[in-house]
C-alpha positions as CSV (number, residue, x, y, z in Angstrom):
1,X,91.6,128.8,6.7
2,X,93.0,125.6,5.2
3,X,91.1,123.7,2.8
4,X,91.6,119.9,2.6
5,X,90.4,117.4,-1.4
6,X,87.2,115.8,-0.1
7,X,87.4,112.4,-0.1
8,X,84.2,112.0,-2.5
9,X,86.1,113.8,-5.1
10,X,86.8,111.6,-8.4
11,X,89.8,111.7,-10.4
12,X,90.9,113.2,-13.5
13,X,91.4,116.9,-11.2
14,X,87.4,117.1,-11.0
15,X,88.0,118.1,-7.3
16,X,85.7,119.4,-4.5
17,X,87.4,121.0,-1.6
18,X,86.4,121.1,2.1
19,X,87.2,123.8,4.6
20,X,89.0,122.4,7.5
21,X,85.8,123.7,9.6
22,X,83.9,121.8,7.0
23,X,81.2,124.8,6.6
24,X,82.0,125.3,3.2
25,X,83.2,123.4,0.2
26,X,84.7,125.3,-3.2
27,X,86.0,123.8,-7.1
28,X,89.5,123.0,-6.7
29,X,90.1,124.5,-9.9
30,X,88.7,128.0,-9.0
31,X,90.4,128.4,-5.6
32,X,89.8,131.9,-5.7
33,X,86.2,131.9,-6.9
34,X,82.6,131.3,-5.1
35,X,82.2,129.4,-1.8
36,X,79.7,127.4,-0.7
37,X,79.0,128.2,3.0
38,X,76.7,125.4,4.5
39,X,76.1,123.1,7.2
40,X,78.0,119.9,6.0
41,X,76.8,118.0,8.7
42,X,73.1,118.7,8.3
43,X,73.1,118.4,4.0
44,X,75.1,115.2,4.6
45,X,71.9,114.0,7.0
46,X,70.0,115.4,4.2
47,X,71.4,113.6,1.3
48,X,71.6,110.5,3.8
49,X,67.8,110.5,4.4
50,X,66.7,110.5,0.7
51,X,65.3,113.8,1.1
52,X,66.7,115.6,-1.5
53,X,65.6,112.9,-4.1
54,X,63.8,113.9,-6.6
């Protein structure tokens, strides 16, 4: 599966990483470490709504 910078990512190599299914995201600089298997498109709704606010 190819993985793709997301373009929220800063600079300074302080990179996320989307899966080109986008139903995971990963630290650039640990390619080979955990993955973060989610549902992009409903977190993103999440995050959108205020939701997740504390």
């Amino acid at each position: 599966m190819q993985w793709r910078k997301s373009s929220f990512s800063g600079s300074g190599g302080n990179c996320v990483q989307v899966r080109q299914d986008l139903a995971a995201v990963r630290d650039s600089k640990n390619p080979v470490g955990p993955v973060l298997a989610v549902d992009l498109s409903r977190l993103s709704a999440l995050v959108k709504s205020g939701k997740l606010d504390r």
